[in-house]
C-alpha positions as CSV (number, residue, x, y, z in Angstrom):
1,X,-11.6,11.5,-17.8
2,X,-12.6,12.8,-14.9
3,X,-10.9,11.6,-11.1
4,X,-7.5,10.9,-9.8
5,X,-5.0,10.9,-12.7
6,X,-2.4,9.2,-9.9
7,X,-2.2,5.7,-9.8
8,X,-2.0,3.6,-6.7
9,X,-2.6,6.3,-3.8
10,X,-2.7,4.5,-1.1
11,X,0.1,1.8,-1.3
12,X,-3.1,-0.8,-2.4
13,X,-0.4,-2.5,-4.6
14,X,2.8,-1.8,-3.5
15,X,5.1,0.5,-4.9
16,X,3.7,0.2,-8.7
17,X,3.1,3.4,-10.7
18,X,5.7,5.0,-8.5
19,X,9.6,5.8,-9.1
20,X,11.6,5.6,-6.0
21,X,13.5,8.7,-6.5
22,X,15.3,8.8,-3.0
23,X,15.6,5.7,-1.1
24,X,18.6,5.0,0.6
25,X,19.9,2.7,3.1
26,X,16.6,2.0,5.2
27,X,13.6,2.2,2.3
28,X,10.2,3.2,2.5
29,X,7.3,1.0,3.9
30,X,4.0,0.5,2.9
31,X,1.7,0.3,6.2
32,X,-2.0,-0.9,7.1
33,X,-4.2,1.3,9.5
34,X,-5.1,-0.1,12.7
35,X,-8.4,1.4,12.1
36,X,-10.8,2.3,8.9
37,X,-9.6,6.1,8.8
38,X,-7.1,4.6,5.6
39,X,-6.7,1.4,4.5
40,X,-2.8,1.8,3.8
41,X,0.1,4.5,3.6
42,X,3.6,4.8,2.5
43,X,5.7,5.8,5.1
44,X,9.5,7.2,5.3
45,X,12.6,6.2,7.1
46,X,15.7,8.1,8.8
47,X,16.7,9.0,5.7
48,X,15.3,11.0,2.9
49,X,13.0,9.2,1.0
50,X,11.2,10.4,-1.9
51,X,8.4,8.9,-4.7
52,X,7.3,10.5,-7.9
53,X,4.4,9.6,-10.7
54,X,5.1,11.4,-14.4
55,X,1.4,11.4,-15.8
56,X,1.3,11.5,-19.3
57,X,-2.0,13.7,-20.0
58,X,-2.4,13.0,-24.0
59,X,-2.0,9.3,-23.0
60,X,-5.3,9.5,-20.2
61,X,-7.0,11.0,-22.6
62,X,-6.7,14.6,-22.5
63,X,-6.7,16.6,-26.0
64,X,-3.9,19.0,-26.7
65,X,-6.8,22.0,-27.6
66,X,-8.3,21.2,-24.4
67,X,-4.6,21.5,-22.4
68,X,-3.5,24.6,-24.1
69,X,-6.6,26.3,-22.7
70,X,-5.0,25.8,-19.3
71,X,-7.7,24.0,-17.1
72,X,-7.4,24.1,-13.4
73,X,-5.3,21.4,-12.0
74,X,-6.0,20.5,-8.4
75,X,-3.4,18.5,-6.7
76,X,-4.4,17.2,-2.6
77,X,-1.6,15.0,-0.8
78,X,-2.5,13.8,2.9
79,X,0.6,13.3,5.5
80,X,0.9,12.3,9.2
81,X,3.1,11.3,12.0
82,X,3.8,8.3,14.5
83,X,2.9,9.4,18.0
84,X,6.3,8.5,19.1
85,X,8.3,10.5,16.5
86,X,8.3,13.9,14.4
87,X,9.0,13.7,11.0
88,X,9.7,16.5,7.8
89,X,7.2,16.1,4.9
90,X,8.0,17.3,0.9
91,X,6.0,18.0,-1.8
92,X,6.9,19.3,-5.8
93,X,4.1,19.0,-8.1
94,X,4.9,20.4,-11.7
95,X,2.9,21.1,-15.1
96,X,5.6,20.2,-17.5
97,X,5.6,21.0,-21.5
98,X,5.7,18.2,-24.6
99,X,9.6,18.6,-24.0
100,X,9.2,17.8,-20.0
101,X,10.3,21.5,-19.4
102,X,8.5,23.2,-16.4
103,X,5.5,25.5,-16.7
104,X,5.0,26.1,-13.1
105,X,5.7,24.4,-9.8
106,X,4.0,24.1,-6.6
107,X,6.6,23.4,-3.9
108,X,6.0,24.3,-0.6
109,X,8.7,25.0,2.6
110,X,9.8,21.6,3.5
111,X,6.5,20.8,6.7
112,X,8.4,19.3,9.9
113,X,5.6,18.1,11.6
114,X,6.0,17.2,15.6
115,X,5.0,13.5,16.5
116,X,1.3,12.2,16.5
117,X,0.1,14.9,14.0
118,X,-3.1,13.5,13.0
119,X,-3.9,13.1,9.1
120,X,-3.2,17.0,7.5
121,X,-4.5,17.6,4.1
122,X,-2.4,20.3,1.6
123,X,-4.1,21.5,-1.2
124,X,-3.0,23.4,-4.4
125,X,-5.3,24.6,-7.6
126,X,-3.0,25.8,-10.5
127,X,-4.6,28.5,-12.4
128,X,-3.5,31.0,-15.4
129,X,-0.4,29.2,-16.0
130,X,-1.2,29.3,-20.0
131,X,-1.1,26.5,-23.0
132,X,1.4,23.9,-23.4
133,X,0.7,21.2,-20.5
134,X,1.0,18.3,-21.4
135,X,2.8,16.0,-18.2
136,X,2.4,16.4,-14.6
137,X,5.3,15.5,-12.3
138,X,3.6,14.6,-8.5
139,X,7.0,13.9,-5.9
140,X,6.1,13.7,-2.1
141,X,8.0,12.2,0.7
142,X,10.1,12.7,3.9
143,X,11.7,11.1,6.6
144,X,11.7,11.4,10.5
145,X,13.2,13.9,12.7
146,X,15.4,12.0,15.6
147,X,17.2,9.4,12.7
148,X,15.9,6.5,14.3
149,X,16.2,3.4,12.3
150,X,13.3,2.2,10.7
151,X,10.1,3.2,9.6
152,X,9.4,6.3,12.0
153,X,9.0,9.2,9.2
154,X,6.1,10.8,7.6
155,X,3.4,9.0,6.5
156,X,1.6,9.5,3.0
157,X,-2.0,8.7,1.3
158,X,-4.8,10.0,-0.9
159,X,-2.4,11.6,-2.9
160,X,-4.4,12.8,-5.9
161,X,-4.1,14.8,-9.0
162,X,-6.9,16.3,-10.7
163,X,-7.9,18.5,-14.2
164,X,-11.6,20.5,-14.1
165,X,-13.5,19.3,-16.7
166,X,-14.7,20.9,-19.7
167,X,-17.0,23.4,-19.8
C-alpha cells in the first residue's frame, strides 16, 4: 500500500478523481509543459478555483488497527506561477473520522505568490493526532492576482498523499 494514495496528480487524465469544488465563471485548465520539468498541471483562473480528492483509507487497503495507531501522514503539493502574472495558492488537507468529522487539519495562510515563481514544493507530516482515521480530505487551488481573464492563476502538480508504512 505503499505510494501516492491521490489519484491523477498531474492532470494525466483530465479532471477524474477530482471534485471541482469552486469553479466559477472561467474554469480551471489543465496545461502541458513546454519542457520535461512536468508533463502537465492544473492551473487556476481570475476567480477562485478550488479541487478536492476524499480518499477512503479502508477501501486502499489500510486496516482500521493499523489507522488507530496513528501513522505519519505526509502530504507534498507543488505550485507555480506564469511569468507574466502573480497568483494566490490554497491548500486544506484533513484526517477525517468513520463519520467524516475532522481530526486535524493542515491549512496554511492563503501563499500569494508574485509572477514567474518557479515550481515551490509545501510539505506537511501529521503526527500524534491519535486513532480514528479513517478518510483524508486533500483541497488545493487558487487563482491569479490582477483578474485577468483566462488561465493566468496558480499552477498545481505532484500533489501527493502519503501513510508510513508499518513497522
Amino acid at each position: 500500500m505503499p505510494g501516492n494514495l491521490l489519484k491523477n496528480p498531474h492532470g494525466d487524465e483530465n479532471f477524474s478523481n477530482w471534485e471541482l469544488t469552486k469553479n466559477d465563471e472561467n474554469p480551471w485548465s489543465i496545461q502541458l509543459m513546454p519542457d520535461d520539468s512536468v508533463v502537465s498541471y492544473f492551473c487556476t483562473s481570475h476567480n477562485p478555483c478550488l479541487k478536492k480528492q476524499v480518499i477512503d483509507l479502508v477501501k486502499s487497503g489500510y486496516d482500521a488497527e493499523y489507522l488507530d495507531s496513528a501513522p505519519e501522514v505526509t502530504v507534498k503539493d507543488w505550485y507555480s506561477t506564469r511569468g507574466d502574472c502573480g497568483g494566490v495558492y490554497r491548500l486544506t488537507v484533513s484526517l477525517l473520522n468513520e463519520n467524516r468529522a475532522v481530526i486535524a487539519t493542515f491549512k496554511p495562510a492563503d501563499v500569494t505568490v508574485p509572477q514567474a515563481t518557479p515550481w515551490t514544493q509545501v510539505t506537511d507530516t501529521f503526527k500524534g493526532y491519535g486513532p480514528g482515521l479513517r478518510f483524508i480530505s486533500f483541497e488545493h487551488g487558487g487563482q491569479d492576482t490582477n483578474s485577468w481573464k483566462g488561465w493566468y492563476g496558480v499552477r498545481v502538480t505532484g500533489s501527493s498523499v502519503t501513510i508510513a508504512p508499518k513497522p
